[in-house]
VEXGU-985817 format. One record per residue: residue in one letter; z, y, x of N, C-alpha, C in turn. Coordinates in steps of 0.2 Angstrom, whole numbers, padded with zeros to 4 digits, always signed. Layout:
BEGIN
AZYXZYXZYX/...
//
This chain:
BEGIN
X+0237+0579+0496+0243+0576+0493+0247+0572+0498/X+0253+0573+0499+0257+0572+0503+0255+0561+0503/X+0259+0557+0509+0257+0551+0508+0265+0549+0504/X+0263+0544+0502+0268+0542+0495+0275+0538+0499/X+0280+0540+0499+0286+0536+0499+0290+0531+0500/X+0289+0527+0502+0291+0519+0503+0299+0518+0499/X+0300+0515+0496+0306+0513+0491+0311+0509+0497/X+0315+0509+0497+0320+0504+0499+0319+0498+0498/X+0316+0495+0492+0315+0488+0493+0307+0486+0497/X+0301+0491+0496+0296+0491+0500+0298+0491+0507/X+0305+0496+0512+0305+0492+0518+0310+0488+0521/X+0314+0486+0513+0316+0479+0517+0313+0474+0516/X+0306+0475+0513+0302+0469+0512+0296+0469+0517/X+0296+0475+0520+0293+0475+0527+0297+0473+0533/X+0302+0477+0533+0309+0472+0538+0308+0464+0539/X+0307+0460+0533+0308+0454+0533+0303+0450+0537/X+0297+0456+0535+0291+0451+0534+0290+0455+0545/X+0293+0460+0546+0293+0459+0554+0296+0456+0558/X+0303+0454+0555+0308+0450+0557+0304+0443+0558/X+0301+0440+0552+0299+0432+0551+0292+0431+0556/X+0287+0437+0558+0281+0435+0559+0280+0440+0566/X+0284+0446+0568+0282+0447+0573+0281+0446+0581/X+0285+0440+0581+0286+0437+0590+0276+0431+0589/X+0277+0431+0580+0271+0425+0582+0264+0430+0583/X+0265+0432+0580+0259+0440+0581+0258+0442+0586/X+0262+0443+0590+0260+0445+0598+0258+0438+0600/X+0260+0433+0602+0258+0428+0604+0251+0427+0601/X+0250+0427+0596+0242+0429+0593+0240+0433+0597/X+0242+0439+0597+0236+0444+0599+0235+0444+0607/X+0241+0441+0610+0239+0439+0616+0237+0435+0618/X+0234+0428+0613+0231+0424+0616+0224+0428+0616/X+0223+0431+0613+0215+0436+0611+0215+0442+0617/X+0219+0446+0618+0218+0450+0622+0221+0447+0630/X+0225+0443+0632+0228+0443+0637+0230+0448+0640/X+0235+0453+0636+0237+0459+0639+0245+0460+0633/X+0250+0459+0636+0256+0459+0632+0257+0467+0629/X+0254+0471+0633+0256+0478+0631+0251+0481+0623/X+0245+0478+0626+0240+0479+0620+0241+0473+0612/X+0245+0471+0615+0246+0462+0609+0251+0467+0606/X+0253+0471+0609+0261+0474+0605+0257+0480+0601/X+0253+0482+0604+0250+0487+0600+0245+0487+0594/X+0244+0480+0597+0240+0478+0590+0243+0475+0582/X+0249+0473+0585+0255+0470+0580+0258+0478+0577/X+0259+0481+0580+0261+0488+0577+0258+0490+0574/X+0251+0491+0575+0245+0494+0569+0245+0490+0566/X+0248+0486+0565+0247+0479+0560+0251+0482+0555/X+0260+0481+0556+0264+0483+0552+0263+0491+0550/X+0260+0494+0552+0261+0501+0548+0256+0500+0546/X+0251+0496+0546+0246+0495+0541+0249+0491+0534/X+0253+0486+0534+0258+0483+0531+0263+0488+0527/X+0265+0493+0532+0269+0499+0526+0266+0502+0521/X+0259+0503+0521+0254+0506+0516+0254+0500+0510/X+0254+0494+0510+0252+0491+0504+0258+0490+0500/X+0254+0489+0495+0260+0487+0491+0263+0480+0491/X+0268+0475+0491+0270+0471+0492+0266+0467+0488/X+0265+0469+0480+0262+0462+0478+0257+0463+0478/X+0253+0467+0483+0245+0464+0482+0245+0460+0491/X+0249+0458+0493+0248+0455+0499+0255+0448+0501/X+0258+0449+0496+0265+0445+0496+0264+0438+0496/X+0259+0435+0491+0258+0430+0490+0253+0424+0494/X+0252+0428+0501+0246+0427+0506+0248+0433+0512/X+0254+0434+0515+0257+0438+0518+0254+0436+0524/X+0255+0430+0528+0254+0427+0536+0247+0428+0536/X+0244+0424+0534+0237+0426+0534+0234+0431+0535/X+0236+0437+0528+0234+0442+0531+0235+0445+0536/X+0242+0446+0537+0244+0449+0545+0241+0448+0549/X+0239+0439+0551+0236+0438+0556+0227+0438+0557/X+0226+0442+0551+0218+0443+0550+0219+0449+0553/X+0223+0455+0552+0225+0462+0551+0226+0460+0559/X+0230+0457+0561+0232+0458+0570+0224+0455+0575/X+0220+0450+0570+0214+0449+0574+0208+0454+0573/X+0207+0459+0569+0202+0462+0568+0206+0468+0573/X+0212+0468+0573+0215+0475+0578+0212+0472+0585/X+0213+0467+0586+0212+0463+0593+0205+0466+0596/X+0199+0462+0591+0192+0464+0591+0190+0469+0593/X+0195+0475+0589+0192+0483+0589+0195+0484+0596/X+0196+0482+0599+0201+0484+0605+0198+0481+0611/X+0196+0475+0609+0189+0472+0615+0184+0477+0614/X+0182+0478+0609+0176+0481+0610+0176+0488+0612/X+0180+0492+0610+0181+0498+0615+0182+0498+0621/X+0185+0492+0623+0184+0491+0630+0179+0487+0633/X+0176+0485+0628+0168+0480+0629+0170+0475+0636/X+0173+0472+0633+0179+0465+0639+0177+0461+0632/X+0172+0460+0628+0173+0455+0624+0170+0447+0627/X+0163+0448+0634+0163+0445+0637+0167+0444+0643/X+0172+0445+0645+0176+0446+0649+0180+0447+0647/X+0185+0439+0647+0191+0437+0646+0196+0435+0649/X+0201+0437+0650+0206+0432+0656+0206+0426+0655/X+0210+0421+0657+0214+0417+0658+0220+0416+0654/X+0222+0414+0648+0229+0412+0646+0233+0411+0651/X+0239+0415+0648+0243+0411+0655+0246+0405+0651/X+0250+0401+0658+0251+0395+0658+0259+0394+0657/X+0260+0389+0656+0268+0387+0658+0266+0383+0664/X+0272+0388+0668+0272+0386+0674+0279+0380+0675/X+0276+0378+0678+0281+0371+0682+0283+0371+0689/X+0292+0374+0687+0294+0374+0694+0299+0370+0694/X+0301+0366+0701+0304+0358+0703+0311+0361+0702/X+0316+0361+0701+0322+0361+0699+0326+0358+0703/X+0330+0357+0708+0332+0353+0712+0336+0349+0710/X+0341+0352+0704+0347+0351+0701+0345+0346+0694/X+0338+0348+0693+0336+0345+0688+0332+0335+0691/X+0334+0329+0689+0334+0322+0691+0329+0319+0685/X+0328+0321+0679+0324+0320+0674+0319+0319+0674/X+0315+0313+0678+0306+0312+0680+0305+0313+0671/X+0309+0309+0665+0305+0311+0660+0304+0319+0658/X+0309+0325+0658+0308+0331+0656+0305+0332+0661/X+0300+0332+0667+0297+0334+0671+0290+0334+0669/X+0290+0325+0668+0283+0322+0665+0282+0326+0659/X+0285+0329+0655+0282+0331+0648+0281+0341+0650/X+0287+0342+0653+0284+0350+0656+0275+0348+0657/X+0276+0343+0663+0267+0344+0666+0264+0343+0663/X+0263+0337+0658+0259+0337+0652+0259+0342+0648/X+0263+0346+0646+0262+0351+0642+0258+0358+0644/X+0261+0358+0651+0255+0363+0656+0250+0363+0655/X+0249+0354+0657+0241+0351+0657+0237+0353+0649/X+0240+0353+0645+0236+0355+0638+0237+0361+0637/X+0240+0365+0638+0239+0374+0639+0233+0373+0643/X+0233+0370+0649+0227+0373+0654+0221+0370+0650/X+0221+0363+0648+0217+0362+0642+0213+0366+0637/X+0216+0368+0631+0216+0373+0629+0213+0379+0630/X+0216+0382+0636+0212+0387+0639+0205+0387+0641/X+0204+0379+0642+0194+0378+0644+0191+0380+0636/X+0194+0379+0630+0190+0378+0627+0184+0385+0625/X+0180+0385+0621+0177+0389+0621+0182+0393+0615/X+0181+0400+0617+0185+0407+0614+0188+0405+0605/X+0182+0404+0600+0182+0400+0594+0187+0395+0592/X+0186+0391+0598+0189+0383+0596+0196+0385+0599/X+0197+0389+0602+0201+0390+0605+0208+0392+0601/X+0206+0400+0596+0207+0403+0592+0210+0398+0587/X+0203+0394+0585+0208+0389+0579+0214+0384+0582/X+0209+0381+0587+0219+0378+0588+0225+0379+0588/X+0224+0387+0590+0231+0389+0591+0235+0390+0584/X+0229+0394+0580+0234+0394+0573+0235+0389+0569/X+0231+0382+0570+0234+0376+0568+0237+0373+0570/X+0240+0374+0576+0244+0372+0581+0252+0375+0582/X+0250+0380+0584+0254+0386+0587+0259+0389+0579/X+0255+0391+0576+0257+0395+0568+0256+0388+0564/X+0256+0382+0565+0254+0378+0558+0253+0382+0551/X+0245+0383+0553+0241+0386+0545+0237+0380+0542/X+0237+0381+0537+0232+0376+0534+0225+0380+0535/X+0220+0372+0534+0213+0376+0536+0214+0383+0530/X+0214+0382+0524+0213+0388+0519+0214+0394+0520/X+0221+0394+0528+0224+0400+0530+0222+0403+0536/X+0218+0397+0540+0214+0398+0544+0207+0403+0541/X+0204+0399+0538+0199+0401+0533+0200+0409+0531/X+0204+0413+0530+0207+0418+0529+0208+0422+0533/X+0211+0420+0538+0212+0422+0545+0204+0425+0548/X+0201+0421+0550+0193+0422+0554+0187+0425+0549/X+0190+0422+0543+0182+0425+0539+0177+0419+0539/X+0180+0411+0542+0176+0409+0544+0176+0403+0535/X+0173+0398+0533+0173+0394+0528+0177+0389+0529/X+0181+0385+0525+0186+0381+0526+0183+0374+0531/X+0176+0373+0528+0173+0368+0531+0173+0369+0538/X+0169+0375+0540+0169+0378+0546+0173+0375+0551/X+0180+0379+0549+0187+0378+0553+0186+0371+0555/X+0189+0367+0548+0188+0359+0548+0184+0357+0556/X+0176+0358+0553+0170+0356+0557+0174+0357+0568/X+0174+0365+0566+0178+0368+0574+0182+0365+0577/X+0186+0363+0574+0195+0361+0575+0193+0354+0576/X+0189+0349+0571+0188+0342+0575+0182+0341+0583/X+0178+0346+0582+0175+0349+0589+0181+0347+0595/X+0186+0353+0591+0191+0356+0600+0195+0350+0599/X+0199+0347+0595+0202+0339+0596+0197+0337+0601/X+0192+0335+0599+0188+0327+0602+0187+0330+0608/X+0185+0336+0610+0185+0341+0617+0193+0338+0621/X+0197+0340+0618+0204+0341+0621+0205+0332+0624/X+0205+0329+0617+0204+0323+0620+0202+0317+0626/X+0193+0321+0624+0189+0320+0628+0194+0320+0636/X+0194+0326+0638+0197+0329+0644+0203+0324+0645/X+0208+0325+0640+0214+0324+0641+0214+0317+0643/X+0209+0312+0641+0207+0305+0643+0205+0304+0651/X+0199+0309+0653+0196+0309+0660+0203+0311+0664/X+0207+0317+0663+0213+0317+0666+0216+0312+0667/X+0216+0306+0664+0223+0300+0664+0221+0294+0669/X+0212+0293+0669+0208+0289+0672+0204+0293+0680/X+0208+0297+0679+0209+0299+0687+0213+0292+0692/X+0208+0293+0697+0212+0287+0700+0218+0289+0706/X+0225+0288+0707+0229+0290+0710+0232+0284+0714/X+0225+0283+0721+0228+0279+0728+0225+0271+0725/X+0226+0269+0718+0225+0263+0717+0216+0263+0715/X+0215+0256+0714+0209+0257+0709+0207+0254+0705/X+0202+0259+0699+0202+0260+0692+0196+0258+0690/X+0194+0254+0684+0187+0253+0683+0188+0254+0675/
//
């Protein structure tokens, strides 16, 4: 039996739903893979996996799915390549001096904001994973929960981990002492 037809309003309702979510999907799948060629590849088995279903059995919990749908792509892709121990690096925002640019405060918030990319990037893979969708996608735990497979306590539990981590860090960072001294 031939595969069934998509209606006109099934792919404008796929159009929309690639329009509104696909730049955060790769960004997802790249933070998991560190590979922008493979992040796109996995967002595209996403959506044609997304052309198969019907609209209302996924409409009502669309983000989450996808980005459950873009992280088991991600997983099945580590492990054929069995790099699941062997991760790169995030890349970072980089900070270059602008000569033209006079603004110590836009500078100061560039470097801080580096500083917590590079941050984030220590964390352990997990805590990692959830920051960014709480962060980065603003999901609720329920949608994170969704996402991982994990229990909504869980996330909760993980996510207060990778704060008090982040913190942690982000504290030792400040109490660096620079030429003065600090007690």
């Amino acid at each position: 039996m031939p595969p069934k037809l998509a209606t006109d309003s099934q792919w404008s309702w796929t159009r929309e739903a690639i329009d509104e979510h696909q730049s955060a999907l790769i960004r997802y799948a790249q933070s998991i893979l560190h590979d922008g060629d493979q992040a796109k590849d996995a967002v595209h088995e996403t959506f044609i996996k997304l052309c198969k279903q019907a609209p209302e059995q996924v409409s009502d919990h669309l983000a989450p799915w996808l980005f459950r749908v873009v992280r088991n792509h991600c997983i099945n892709m580590l492990r054929k390549e069995k790099r699941m121990s062997h991760l790169e690096d995030l890349d970072t925002v980089s900070v270059h001096e602008n000569p033209a640019e006079s603004h110590s405060r836009e500078q100061y918030k560039r470097e801080a904001i580096s500083s917590l990319f590079e941050l984030v990037d220590t964390l352990p893979n997990r805590q990692r994973e959830l920051v960014l969708l709480k962060f980065q996608q603003d999901f609720s735990y329920q949608e994170i929960s969704e996402v991982t497979g994990l229990s909504v306590s869980n996330v909760g539990y993980i996510l207060h981990q990778a704060i008090r981590s982040l913190k942690q860090q982000w504290e030792s960072l400040e109490t660096i002492p620079t030429g003065g001294t600090q007690s």
